[in-house]
C-alpha positions, -999 to +999 in steps of 0.1 A: +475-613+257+495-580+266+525-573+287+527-541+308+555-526+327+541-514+354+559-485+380+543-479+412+550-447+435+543-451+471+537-421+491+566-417+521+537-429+544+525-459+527+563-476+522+566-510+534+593-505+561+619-526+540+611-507+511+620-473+532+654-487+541+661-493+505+649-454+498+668-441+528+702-466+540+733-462+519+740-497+527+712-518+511+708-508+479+675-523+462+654-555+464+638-578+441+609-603+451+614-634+432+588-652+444+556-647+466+521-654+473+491-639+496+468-667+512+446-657+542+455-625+550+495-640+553+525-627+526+548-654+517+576-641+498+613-646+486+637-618+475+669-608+469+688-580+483+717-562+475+736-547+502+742-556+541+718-578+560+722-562+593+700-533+590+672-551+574+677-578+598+671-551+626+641-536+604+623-573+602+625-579+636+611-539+642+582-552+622+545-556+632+529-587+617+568-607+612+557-643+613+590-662+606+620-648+586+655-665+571+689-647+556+715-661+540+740-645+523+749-645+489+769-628+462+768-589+473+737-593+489+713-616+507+684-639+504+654-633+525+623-654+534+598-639+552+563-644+560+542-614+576+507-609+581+492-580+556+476-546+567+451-535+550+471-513+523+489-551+514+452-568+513+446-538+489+473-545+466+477-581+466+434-579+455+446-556+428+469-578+414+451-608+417+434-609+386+420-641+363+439-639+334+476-617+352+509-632+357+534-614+369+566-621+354+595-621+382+614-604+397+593-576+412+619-545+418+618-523+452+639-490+444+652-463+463+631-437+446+604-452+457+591-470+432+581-505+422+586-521+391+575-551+376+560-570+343+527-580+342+513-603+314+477-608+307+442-599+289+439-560+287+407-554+305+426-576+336+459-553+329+436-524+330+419-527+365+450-534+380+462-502+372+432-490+385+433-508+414+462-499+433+452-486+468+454-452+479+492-436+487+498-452+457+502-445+419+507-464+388+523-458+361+526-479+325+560-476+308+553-497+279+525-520+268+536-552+241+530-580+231+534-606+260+565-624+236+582-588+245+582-595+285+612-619+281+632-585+281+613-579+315+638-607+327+660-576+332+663-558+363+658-517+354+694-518+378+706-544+355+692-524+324+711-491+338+739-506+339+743-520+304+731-487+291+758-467+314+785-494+304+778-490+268+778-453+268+808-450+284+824-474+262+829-506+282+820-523+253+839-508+234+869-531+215+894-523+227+876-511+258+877-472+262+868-472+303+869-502+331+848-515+355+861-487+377+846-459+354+808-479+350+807-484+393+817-448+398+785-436+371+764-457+389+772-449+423+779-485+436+804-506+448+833-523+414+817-555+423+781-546+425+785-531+388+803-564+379+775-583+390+750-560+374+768-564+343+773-604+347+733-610+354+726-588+329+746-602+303+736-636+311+701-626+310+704-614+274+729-640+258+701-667+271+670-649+254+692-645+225+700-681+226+664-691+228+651-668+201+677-683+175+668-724+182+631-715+175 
């Protein structure tokens, strides 16, 4: 087995329209699916979102194909559950990535650059055709290619990632401490408590792999 990270471009045209609020509303800042599945034509799916519900509220409810949604707010953001039938773009993908031997490895990131990014674990030749197998107005891109033991680090966001990277740069990691919170939001272009809580996942994230790979 292999794990991939995978980055997918969409084409303006071919962005789902939550996806384009992320790229375009200064107040909803990314996305991450944490869970989904495609059965018949129908997307289940459950993400997270950081920033204010009421514009993708208005979005979801703007939408062609909304079966039933649910919000409910928590942290700086909000959950979503939504299920939507798929056009044929989402049939496209969802056959791409459906694949014997692939798991994807949660959560699947939606950012304003318009890009996708997730893990994928499985046998190469499956790995392969996925790549090739993204639809049109879309392109794939691999990042890195490991062994699957090395998608445990694909537990971290690329937001959460950033923001480590920028904190430790900068020095917030420093002891003592050369810069504050205040410094790391302000390099990242969000809100104090959005970086905290970048910083507090990500952290988490890391001290429990760390954790694991010592007790085996």
């Amino acid at each position: 087995m292999k794990s991939v990270r995978l980055v997918v471009t969409y084409d303006a045209e071919a962005l789902h329209p939550t996806h384009e609020l992320v790229c375009e509303s200064p107040r909803v800042d990314r996305e991450y699916l944490l869970e989904g599945r495609a059965d018949d034509g129908v997307e289940t799916v459950l993400s997270y979102v950081e920033g204010d519900a009421e514009p993708y509220e208005r979005v979801l409810e703007s939408m062609d194909g909304l079966l039933e949604y649910d919000l409910r707010a928590a942290g700086d953001g909000f959950f979503v559950y939504a299920r939507s039938e798929l056009d044929d773009r989402g049939r496209s993908l969802a056959s791409a990535f459906d694949r014997e031997t692939l798991v994807v490895v949660p959560p699947i990131e939606f950012r304003p650059d318009r890009t996708m990014a997730l893990t994928l674990i499985g046998h190469p030749a499956d790995l392969q055709a996925t790549v090739d197998g993204v639809p049109s107005g879309l392109e794939a891109s691999v990042w890195w290619i490991g062994d699957h033991a090395q998608a445990a680090g694909g537990r971290l966001t690329d937001r959460q990632r950033e923001a480590l990277a920028v904190a430790h740069e900068l020095g917030y990691y420093d002891v003592p401490r050369s810069v504050g919170l205040e410094a790391v939001a302000a390099e990242l272009d969000c809100a104090k408590a959005t970086a905290s809580t970048l910083l507090r996942r990500g952290e988490a994230r890391l001290v429990a792999d760390a954790v694991v790979g010592r007790g085996r």
